[in-house]
N, C-alpha and C positions, 0 to 999 in steps of 0.2 A: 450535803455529802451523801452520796449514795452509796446504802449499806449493804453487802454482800454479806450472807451467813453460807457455812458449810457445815455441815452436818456428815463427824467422817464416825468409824469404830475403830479407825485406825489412825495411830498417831503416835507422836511422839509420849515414850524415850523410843519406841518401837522401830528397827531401822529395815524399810521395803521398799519396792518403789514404787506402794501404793501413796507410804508416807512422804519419800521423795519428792511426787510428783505433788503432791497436795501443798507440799510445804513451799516448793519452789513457786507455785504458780499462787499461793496466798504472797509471799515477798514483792512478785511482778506487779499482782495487782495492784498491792497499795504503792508502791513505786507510780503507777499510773495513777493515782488519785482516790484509788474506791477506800470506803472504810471497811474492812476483812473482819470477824469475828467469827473461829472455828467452835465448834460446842465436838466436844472427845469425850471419853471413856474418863479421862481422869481430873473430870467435874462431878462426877458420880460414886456412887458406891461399885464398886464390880468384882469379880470374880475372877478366877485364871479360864479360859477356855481349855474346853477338851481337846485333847492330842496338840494344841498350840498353846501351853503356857506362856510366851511371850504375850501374847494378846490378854488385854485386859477385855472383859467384856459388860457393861455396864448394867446392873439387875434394876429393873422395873423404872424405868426412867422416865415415864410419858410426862409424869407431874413436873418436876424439873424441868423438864428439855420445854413445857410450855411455857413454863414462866421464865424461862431466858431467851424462849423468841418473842414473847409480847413485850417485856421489857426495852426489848433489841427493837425491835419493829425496823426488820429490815426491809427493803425492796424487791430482795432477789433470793431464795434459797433454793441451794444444793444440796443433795440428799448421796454422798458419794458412797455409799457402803450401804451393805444388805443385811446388816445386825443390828443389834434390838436396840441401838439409836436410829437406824436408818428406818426402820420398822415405824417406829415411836414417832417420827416427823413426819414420817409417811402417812400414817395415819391423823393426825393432828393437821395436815394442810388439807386432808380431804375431807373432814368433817367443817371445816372453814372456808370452805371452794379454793385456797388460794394454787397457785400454780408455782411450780418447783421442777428441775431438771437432777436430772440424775446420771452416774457415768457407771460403769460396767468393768471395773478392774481384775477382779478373777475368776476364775472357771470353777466354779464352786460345784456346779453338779458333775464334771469331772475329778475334782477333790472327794467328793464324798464318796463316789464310786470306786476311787482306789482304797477307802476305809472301808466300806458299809453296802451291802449289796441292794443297794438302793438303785432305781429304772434312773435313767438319764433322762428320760421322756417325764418322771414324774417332778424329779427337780427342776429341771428347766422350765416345768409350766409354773410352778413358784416363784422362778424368777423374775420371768415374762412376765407374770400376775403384778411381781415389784415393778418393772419399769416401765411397764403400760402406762401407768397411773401417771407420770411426768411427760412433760412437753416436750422433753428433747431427752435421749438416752446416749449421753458421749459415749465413744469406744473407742479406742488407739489405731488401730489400723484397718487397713481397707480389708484385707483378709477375715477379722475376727466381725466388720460390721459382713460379710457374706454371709460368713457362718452362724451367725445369729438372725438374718432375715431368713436364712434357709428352715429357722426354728421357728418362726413366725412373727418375729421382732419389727416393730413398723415404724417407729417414730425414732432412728438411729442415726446420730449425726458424727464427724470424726473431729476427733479432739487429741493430737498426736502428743510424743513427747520430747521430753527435750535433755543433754547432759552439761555440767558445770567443766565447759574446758580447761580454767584456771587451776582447779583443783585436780581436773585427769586429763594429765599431760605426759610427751615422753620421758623420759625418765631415766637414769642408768640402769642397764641390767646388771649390773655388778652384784646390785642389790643384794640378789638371791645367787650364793656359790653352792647351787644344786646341777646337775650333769642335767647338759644340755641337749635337744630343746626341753622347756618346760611348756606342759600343758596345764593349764589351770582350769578349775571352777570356781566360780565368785554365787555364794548364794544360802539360802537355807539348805540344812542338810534332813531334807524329808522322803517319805515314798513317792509325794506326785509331782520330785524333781526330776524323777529318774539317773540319778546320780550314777546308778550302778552300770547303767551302759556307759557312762565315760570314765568308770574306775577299771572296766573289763575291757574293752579296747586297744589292743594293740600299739607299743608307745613304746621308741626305744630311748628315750630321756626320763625325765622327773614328772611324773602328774600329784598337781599340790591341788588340794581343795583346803579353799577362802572358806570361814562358815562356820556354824555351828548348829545342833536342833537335833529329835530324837533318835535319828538312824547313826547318828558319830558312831558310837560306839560298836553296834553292830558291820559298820564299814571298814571303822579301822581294823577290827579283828581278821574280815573279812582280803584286805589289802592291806598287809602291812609295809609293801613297799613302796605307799603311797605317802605325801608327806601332810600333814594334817596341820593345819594353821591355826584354826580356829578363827574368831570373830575377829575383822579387825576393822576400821574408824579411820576414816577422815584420809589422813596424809598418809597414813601405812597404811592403808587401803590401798590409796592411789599408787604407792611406792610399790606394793607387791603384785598388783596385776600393769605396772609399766612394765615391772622385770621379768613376766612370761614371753612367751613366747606366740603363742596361739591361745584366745580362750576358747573353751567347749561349751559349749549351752547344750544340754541335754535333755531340756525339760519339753515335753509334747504336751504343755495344757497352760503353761504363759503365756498369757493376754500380748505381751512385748516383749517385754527382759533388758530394764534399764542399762542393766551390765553390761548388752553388747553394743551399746553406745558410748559409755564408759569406757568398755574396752579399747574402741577407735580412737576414740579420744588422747589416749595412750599410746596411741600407732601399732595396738594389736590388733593381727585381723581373729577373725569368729569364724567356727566351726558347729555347725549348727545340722537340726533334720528340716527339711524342707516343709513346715509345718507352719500352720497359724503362731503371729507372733514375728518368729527369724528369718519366715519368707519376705515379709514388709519392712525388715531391719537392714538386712544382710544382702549385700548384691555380690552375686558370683562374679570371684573373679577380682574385684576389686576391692572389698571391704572384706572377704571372708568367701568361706566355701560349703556349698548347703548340700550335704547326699543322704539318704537312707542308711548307709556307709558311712557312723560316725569316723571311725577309724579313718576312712580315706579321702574324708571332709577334714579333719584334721593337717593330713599329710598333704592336701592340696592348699587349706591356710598358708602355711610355711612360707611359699613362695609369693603372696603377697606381697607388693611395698607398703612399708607403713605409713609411709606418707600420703595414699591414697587414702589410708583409715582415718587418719589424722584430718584430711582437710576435708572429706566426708561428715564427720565431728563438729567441724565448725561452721558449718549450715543447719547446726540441730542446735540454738540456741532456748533456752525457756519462756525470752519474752513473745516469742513468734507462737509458741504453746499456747503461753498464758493468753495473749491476744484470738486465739481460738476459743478460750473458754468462754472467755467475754463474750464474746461475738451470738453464743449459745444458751445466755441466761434471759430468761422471760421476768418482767415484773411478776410479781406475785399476786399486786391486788386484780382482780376479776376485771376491775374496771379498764385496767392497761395490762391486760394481758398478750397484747401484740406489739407492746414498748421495747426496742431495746433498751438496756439496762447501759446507760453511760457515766463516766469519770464524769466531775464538778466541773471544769474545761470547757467540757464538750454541751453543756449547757447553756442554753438566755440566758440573762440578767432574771428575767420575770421566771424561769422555770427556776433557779435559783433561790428566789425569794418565796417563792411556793414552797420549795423541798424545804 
């Protein structure tokens, strides 16, 4: 059996689509044969993180997290996150030569600049310092791997993503008896969503924001003829953004935005800024509408069919994802560090009896 280990700081109960994607594509894998074991935050002792209580973050973990990979003694580790697990593995496979990949899910030294007037040039080289050190640094789209070689980023591979059609489907609008059209937002409600351009925009229907996180309350004051959902799960998830109309993506610092595939999925189209992320998501015209002009990226959504969005959707499955990852994982030990990592299947008889 050949053992994959991921090493995330994000996970479950936590719901993003850093966790999304991690969870959906550990399910794929072992569907193809590999043995999965995630090492997360809540194997540990942790703490709430700053300005993101949601996130647990794991305090002093190197001791731990070695003795549940030599236990483990997998063949392939992934290092998906840039927190003090990701740090911790980090460190511990380069004290022991072995080789590890690593993927690049958020814009962190863009986060941090909307808090803390901290250089961008000085994060980024932090970053870079992170995922230099791995053999392959996945990234979701063609877009965000530019913008990161333009930073100095060398060893960058693409690792796209994928959404659950069964679960995000069309659906009755009836759903929501809010005046029509409705514009939605599906996502956290923080400063580096930019929520506020799509709560300020021009809209002669309903705009509902999905969501919850620490600017709620400053928004709703802010807009109170907006309609505020709060968090919602699974099938009322999918039930509340079938029954919009257009969703908005607002955010100019997400990596992707699993939502606007989601949204398709649902036969909504996406209204988006023509930015890293929605530029690789989103094709004009058919799945949605991209301007500088949230407002008239919205109003040109509309006229979308959703059936373009819808069958757009079901070319974005996760095993075609997950089969990217795979494709990206190095053995660890030194010795077969230019092995791919393959399912028990795909093995001799004799490499079998080896493993």
């Amino acid at each position: 059996m050949q053992n994959i280990l991921i090493v995330t700081d994000a996970w479950l109960p936590l719901t993003n689509g850093v966790v999304t994607t991690l969870r959906q594509t550990v399910e794929c894998l072992r569907r193809f044969g590999f043995d999965v074991r995630v090492i997360h935050p809540g194997q540990f002792r942790t703490v709430p993180c700053p300005s993101y209580p949601e996130i647990a973050i794991a305090v002093f973990p190197a001791r731990r997290l070695a003795r549940q990979i030599e236990a483990y003694r997998p063949h392939a580790i992934h290092i998906a996150t840039e927190g003090p697990l990701g740090w911790a593995a980090r460190h511990y496979c380069l004290a022991r030569g072995l080789r590890f990949t690593s993927s690049y899910h958020t814009q962190f030294p863009q986060y941090l600049r909307s808090r803390l007037p901290i250089p961008l040039a000085l994060s980024f080289q932090v970053i870079r310092s992170f995922h230099a050190a791995a053999q392959h640094c996945m990234v979701s789209t063609e877009s965000l791997q530019r913008e990161l070689t333009e930073r100095g980023f060398t060893n960058l591979v693409r690792w796209s993503r994928g959404v659950n059609t069964q679960l995000f489907r069309p659906r009755p609008k009836e759903f929501l008896s809010l005046p029509r059209p409705i514009a939605a937002y599906v996502g956290r409600l923080a400063i580096e969503k930019n929520i506020e351009a799509f709560l300020a925009m021009p809209w002669r229907g309903t705009k509902i924001v999905i969501g919850d996180g620490p600017e709620r309350e400053r928004l709703e004051k802010r807009h109170p003829g907006a309609y505020f959902a709060g968090y919602r799960f699974g099938e009322d998830l999918a039930a509340h953004l079938a029954a919009a109309d257009v969703l908005v993506f607002p955010s100019r610092t997400d990596t992707f935005g699993l939502v606007n595939l989601e949204a398709m999925a649902c036969g909504v189209p996406v209204a988006a800024y023509p930015v890293t992320g929605p530029i690789d998501v989103v094709t004009e015209g058919v799945t949605g509408a991209l301007d500088v002009d949230l407002g008239r990226a919205a109003q040109r959504a509309l006229r979308i069919d959703p059936r373009a969005c819808r069958e757009h959707a079901l070319s974005c499955g996760w095993e075609r994802c997950a089969r990217q990852f795979e494709s990206h994982l190095v053995e660890c030990s030194p010795a077969h560090a230019t092995a791919p990592v393959r399912p028990p299947a795909l093995l001799s008889r004799s490499e079998r009896a080896l493993s």
